[in-house]
C-alpha positions as CSV (number, residue, x, y, z in Angstrom):
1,X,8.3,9.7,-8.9
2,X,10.2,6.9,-7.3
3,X,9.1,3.8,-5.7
4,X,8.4,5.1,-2.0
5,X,6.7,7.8,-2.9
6,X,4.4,5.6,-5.6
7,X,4.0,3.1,-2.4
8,X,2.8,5.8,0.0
9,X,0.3,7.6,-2.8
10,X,-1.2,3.8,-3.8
11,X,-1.8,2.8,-0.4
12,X,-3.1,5.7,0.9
13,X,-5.5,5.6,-1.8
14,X,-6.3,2.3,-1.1
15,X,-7.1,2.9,2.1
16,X,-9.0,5.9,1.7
17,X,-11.3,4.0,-1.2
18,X,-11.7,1.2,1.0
19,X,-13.0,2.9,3.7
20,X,-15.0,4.8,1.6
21,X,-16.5,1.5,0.6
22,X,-17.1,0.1,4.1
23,X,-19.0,3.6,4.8
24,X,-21.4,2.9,2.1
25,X,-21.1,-0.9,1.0
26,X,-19.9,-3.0,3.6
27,X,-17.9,-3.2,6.7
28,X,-16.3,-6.3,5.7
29,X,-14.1,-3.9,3.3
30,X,-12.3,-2.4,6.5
31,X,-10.5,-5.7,6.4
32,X,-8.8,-5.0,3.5
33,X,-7.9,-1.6,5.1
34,X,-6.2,-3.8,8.0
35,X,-4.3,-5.8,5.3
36,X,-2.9,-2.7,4.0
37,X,-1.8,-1.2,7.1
38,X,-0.5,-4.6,8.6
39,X,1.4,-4.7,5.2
40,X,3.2,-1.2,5.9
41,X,3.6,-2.2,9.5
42,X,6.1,-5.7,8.4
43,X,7.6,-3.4,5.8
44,X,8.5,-0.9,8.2
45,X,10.9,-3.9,10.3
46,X,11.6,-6.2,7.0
47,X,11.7,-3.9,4.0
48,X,9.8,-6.3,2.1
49,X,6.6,-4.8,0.2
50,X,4.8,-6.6,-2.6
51,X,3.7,-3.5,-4.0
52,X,7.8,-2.4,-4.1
53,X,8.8,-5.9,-5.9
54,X,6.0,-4.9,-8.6
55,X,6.9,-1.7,-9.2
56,X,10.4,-2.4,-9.7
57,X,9.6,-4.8,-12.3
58,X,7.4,-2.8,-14.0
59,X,10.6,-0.2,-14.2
60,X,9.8,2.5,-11.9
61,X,13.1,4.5,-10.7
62,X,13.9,2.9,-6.9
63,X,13.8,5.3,-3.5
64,X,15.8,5.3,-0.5
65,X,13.4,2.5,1.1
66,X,12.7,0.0,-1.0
């Protein structure tokens, strides 16, 4: 699996767990949610993603994106 496709499958997790959370926890956890999204939003003009820079570190085999 190569970077863009771990970025896609992490976030989408992310967002599904924190919504999951605001459902039954808080809402305040849908502002994480908006952090994520407003993340892949920048990405999609800059092509800088946190979550990219750490995975390449930690060796994982780069995509077309990032």
């Amino acid at each position: 699996m190569n970077i863009d496709k771990m970025v896609f499958a992490i976030t989408g997790a992310l967002i599904l767990v924190t919504i999951i959370f605001a459902v039954s926890h808080s809402l305040y956890w849908l502002w994480v949610t908006a952090f994520i999204g407003a993340n892949l939003f920048q990405a999609s003009f800059t092509g800088f993603c946190p979550l990219a820079i750490f995975l390449k570190a930690a060796g994982v085999k780069s995509g077309n994106a990032f």
